[in-house]
C-alpha positions in Angstrom: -21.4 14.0 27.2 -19.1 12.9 24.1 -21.1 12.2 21.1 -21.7 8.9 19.3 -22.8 7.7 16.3 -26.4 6.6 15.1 -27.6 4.3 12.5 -28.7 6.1 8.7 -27.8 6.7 4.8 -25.0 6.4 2.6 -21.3 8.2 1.9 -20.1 8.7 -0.9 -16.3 7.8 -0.9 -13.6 7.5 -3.6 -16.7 7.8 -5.8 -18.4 4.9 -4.4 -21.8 4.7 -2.3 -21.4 3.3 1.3 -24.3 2.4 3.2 -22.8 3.4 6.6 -23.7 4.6 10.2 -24.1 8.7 10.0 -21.2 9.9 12.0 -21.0 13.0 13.9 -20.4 15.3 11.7 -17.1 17.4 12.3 -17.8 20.9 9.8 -14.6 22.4 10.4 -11.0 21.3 11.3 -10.9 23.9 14.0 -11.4 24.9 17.6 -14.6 27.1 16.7 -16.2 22.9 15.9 -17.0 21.3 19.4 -16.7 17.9 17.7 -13.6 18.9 16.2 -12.1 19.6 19.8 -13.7 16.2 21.0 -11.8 14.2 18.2 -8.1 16.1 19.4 -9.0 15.0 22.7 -10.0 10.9 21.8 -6.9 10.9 19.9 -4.8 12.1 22.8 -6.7 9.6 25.2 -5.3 7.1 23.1 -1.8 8.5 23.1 -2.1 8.2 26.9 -3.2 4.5 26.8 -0.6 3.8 24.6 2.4 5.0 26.1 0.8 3.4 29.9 -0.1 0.3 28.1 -3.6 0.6 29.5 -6.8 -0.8 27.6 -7.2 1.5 24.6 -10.1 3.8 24.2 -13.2 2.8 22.0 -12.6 3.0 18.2 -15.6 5.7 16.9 -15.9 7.6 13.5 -16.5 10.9 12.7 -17.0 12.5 8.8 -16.0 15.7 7.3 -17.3 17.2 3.9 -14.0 19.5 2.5 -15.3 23.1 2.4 -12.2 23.6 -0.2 -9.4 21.4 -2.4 -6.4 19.8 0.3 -4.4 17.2 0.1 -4.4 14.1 2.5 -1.5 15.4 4.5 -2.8 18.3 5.2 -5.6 17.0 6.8 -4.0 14.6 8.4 -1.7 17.4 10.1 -4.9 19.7 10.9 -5.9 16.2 13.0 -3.5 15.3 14.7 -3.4 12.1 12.7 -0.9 10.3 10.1 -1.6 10.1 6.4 -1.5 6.2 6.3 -4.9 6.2 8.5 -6.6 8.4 6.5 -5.7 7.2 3.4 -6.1 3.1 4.2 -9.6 4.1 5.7 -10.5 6.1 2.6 -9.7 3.9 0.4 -7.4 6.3 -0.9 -3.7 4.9 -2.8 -2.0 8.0 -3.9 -1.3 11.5 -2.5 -3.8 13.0 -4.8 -5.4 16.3 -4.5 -8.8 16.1 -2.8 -12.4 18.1 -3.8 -14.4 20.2 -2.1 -17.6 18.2 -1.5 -15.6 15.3 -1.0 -16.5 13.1 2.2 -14.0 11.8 4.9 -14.1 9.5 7.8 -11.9 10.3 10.7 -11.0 7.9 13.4 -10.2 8.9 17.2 -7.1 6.9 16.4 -4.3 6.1 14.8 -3.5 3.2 13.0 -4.1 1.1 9.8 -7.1 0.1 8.2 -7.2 -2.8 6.1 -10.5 -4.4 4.3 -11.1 -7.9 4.7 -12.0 -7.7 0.6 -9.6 -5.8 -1.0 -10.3 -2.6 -2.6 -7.2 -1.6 -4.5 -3.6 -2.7 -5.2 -2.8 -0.6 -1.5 -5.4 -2.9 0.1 -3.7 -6.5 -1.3 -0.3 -4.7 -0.3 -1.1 -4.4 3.5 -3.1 -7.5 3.6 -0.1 -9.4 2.7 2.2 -7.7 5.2 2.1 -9.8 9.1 0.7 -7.7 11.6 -0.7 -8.7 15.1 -3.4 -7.6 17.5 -5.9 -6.3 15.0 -9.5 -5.2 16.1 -12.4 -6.3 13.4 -14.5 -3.1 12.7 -17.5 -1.9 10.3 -16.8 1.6 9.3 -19.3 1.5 6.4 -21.7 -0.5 8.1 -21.7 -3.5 4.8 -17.3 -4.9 5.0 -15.2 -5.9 7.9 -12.2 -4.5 8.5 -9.6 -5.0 10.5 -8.1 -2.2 12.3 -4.3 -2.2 13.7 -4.0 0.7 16.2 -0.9 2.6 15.9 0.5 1.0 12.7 1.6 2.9 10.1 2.6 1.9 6.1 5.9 -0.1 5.5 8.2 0.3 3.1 6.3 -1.0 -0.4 2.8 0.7 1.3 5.0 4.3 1.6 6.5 3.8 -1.8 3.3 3.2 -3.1 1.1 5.9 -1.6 4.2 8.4 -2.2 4.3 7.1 -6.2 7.9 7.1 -6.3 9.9 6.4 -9.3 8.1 2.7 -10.6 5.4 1.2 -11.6 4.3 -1.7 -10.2 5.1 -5.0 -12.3 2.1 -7.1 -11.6 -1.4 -6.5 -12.1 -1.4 -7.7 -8.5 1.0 -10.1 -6.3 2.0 -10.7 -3.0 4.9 -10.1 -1.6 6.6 -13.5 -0.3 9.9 -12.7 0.3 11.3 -8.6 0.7 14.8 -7.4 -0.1 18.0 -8.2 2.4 19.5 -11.0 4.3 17.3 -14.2 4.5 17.5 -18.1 4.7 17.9 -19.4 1.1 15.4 -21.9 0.4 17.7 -24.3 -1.4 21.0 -24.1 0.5 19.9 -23.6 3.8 22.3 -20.9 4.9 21.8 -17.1 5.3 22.5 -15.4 1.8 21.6 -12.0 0.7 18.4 -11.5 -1.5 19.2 -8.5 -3.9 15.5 -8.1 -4.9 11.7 -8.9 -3.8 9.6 -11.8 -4.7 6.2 -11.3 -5.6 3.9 -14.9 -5.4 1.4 -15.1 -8.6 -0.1 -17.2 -10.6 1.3 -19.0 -13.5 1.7 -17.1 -16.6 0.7 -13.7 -14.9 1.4 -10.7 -17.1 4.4 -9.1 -16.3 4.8 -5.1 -16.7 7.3 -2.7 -17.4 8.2 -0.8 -14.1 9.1 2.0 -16.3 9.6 3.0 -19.6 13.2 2.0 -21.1 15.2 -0.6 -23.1 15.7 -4.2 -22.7 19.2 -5.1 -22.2 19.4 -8.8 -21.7 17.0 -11.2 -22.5 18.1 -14.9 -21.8 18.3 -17.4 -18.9 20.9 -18.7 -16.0 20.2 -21.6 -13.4 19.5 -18.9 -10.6 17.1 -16.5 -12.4 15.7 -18.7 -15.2 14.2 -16.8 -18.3 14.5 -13.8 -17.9 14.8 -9.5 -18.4 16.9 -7.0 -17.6 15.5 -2.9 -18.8 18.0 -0.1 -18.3 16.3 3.1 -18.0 17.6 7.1 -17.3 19.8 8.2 -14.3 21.2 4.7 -14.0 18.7 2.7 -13.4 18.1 -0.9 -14.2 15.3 -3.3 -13.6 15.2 -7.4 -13.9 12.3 -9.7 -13.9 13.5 -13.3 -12.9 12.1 -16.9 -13.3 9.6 -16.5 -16.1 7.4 -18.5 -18.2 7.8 -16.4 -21.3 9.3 -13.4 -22.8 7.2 -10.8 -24.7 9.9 -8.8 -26.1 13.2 -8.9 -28.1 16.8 -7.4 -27.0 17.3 -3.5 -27.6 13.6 -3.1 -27.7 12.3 0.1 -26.1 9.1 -0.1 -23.9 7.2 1.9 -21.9 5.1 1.6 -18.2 3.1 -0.9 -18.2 3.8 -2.6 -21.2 3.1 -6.3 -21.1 7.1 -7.2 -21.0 6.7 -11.3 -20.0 5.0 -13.9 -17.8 5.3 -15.8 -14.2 6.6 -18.6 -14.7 9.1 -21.3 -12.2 12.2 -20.9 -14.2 15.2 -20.9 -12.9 16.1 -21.2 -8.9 12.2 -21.2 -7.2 9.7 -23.0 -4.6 6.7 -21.8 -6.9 5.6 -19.5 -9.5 6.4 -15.8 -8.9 8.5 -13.2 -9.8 11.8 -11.8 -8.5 12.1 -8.2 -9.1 15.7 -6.1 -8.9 16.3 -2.4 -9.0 19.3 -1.6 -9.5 21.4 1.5 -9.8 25.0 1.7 -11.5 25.3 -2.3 -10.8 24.3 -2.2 -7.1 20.9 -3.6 -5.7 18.2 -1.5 -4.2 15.6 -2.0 -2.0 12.9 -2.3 -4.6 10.5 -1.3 -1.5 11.7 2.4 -2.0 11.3 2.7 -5.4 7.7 0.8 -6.5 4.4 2.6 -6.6 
């Protein structure tokens, strides 16, 4: 008979204390662990379901304690699971190096796990992103969740986990309008956007992406007040339609430094910012590049 969980204690997780159901508890990634060979085989089951498009199996939990320092893709591998649903049910937002002691839930299935109240900048990233047919779940017994079976991280939630190359320059946004062809708002007609929007509130502090110089600061009808940074290898970043600049032309700045604020300058429905990365004058998918 497979195993399920009963009701007890607390987990410790990303140095927080859950109160939360008491999982089986899975001792070691390997085939010597009954439990272990019990998760490989849920997770298959809903391989199976999946590709029949058959009702899937029932979502259940299972917890490991790490008997030694790994990373998140190595466990993830071990399990036959991807990264994204360990690291959106753990709460975790970079590919840091985990501790022995440390606690992990493991699902029987893939997919992406997104809190109802958010618990980090990853969290407000994938609860801003459309998805359908998500299941509400408890997996620490006190939040809801919803759970998306089979997802896996778009581009800004890959960029982010993976920490590539910028900083992220709100304190927290949403996105409300990505990088590529769309309908312009004002003209009606399909028009390439060379940047993302990020929807926030008036006078939000805006930050650096990364550290480097300013090169323009000024204002046109379509972008409104704002920046343009150059930084090493090429690179160039631009923060449109904003309330206020905080620095001065040729200035040097670093991540994170406070650069300017939202604001509805310029060519915009509503207070946000429009973000470029470019490299050698042509536009890149900022969703590649922001952490």
């Amino acid at each position: 008979m497979r195993i399920r969980s009963i009701l007890c204690p607390v987990l410790l997780i990303q140095g927080l204390l859950f109160a939360l159901p008491d999982y089986p508890l899975i001792r070691e990634l390997s085939f010597r662990d009954p439990l272990f060979i019990q998760l490989g085989e849920e997770i298959a089951d809903f391989y199976k379901a999946e590709a029949r498009k058959s009702v899937l199996p029932e979502l259940i939990f299972f917890r490991h304690i790490l008997k030694e320092d790994q990373d998140l893709f190595s466990i993830a591998s071990r399990c036959s699971l991807p990264y994204d649903t360990l690291a959106s049910l753990n709460g975790y937002v970079r590919n840091t190096r985990l501790q022995k002691g440390e606690s992990l839930l493991l699902p029987n299935q893939p997919g992406l796990f997104v809190p109802r109240d958010p618990r980090n900048d990853m969290d407000r990233f994938s609860e801003s992103i459309p998805r359908e047919n998500g299941i509400p779940c408890s997996p620490f017994g006190d939040q809801e969740y919803i759970f998306y079976p089979g997802e896996r991280f778009g581009p800004v939630e890959r960029s982010f986990f993976l920490g590539v190359f910028l900083g992220f320059p709100l304190r927290a946004g949403v996105v409300s309008s990505s990088y590529g062809e769309r309908i312009d708002p004002f003209s009606g007609h399909s028009q390439f956007h060379h940047g993302i929007d990020l929807a926030a509130p008036m006078g939000a502090e805006v930050l650096a992406a990364r550290e480097g110089r300013v090169i323009f600061n000024g204002a046109d009808e379509v972008y409104g007040l704002y920046i343009v940074l150059e930084h090493a290898n090429g690179y160039q970043t631009l923060y449109g339609h904003l309330k206020k600049s905080l620095v001065r032309l040729n200035q040097e700045v670093v991540l994170g430094m406070i650069i300017g604020e939202v604001g509805v300058t310029g060519q915009t429905t509503g207070p946000h910012l429009h973000f470029e990365v470019r490299r050698k004058g042509v536009s890149r998918d900022p969703s590649y590049f922001i952490r």
